[in-house]
Structure formats: C-alpha cells, structure tokens
N, C-alpha and C positions, 0 to 999 in steps of 0.2 A: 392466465398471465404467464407469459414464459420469465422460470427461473433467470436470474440475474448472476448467479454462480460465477460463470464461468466470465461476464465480463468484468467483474469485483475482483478475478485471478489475475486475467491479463493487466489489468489497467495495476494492481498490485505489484506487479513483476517490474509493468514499466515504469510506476513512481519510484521503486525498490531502487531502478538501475538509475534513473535519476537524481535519485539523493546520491548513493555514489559517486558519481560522477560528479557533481556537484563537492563534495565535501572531501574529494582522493585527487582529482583533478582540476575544478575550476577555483577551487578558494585556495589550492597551490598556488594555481598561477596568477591568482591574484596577487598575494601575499610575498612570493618569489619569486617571479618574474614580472612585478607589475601591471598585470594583463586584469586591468578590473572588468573588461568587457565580458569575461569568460565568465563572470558571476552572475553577469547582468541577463546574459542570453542561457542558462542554465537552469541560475534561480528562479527566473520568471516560466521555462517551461515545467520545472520541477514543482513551482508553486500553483500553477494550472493542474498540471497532475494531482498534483495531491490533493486540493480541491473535490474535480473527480470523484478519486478516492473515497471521499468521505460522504458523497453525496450517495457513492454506490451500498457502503456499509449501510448509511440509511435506510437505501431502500430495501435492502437485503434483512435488515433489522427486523423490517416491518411483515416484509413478505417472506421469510422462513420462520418467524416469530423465534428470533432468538433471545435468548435470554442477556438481560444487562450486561452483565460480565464477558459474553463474549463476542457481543456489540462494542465495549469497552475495551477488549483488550484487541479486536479489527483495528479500532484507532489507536492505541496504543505503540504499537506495533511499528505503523507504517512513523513514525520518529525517531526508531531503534534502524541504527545502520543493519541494512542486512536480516530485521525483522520481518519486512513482508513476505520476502522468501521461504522464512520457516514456516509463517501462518498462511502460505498458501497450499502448503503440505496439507493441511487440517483442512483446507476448502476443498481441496481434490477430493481428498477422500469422505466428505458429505455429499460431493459431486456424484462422483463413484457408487455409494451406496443409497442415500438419499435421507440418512439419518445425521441430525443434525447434533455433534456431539453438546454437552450442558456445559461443559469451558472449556477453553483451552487443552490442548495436548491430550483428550480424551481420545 
C-alpha cells in the first residue's frame, strides 16, 4: 500500500490556507462589508477540506501506526490558524526519513 504522507501534507496546507482565508478574509467580509456569500462559498469548501483532512489522518493513523497522541494532535492542529503548517514540518520530515516521530515536535 503506497504511504498516504505526502497527500495528508498537501490536502493539510490546502485546508491550512482555507481556514485562513476563511477566517482573514471571508468572515471580514461578511461582518464589514456585508458580503455573507463570501462565508458561504469558503466555508463550505474549507468545510470539504477539512473533512478530507481528517479522513486522511485516519488512514494514516492506521497505516503508519501511530500513536494516539499524534493522531490527536494531526487533528488538533488543523483548528489552530496556522497549525497545519507547522505540523506539516513534522510530516516532511517522517517523509524524509521514514521514522515516525512518538509526538509532536520530536
């Protein structure tokens, strides 16, 4: 079975730049300039995304055998603006080596 890595990075980066987007730009314009469509076409693909997301953590869960805590903090993470970013630093470099750190920031 081919590693799941590196699409659990991508689809991280693009939920990442989503919630952004989402939370700097469309609930601005909701909020300030009245534009609630901007939430609506945002939040629905940011909410798609994130989905994803969590489905890939899953499978990655299961097929790198990682441990709860940093299964738990994969989700965790992607709620923190600007989180999946950091925690894709830690996926590269399992990528990278192919040792899967025991939590976070290892």
């Amino acid at each position: 079975m081919r590693s799941m890595l590196k699409p659990l990075r991508l689809t991280g980066i693009i939920e990442g730049i989503s919630f952004i987007a989402l939370l700097f730009l469309a609930m601005p314009l909701k909020y300030m300039a009245g534009m609630d469509m901007a939430v609506t076409i945002v939040g629905a693909a940011h909410g798609g995304l994130f989905t994803i997301y969590i489905a890939l953590v899953l499978v990655v869960w299961v097929q790198r055998r990682w441990s709860f805590l940093r299964a738990l903090v994969a989700m965790v993470v992607s709620v923190i603006p600007f989180g999946p970013f950091v925690f894709e630093k830690s996926l590269r470099r399992e990528e990278e080596t192919g040792i899967t750190p025991l939590t976070f920031g290892q």
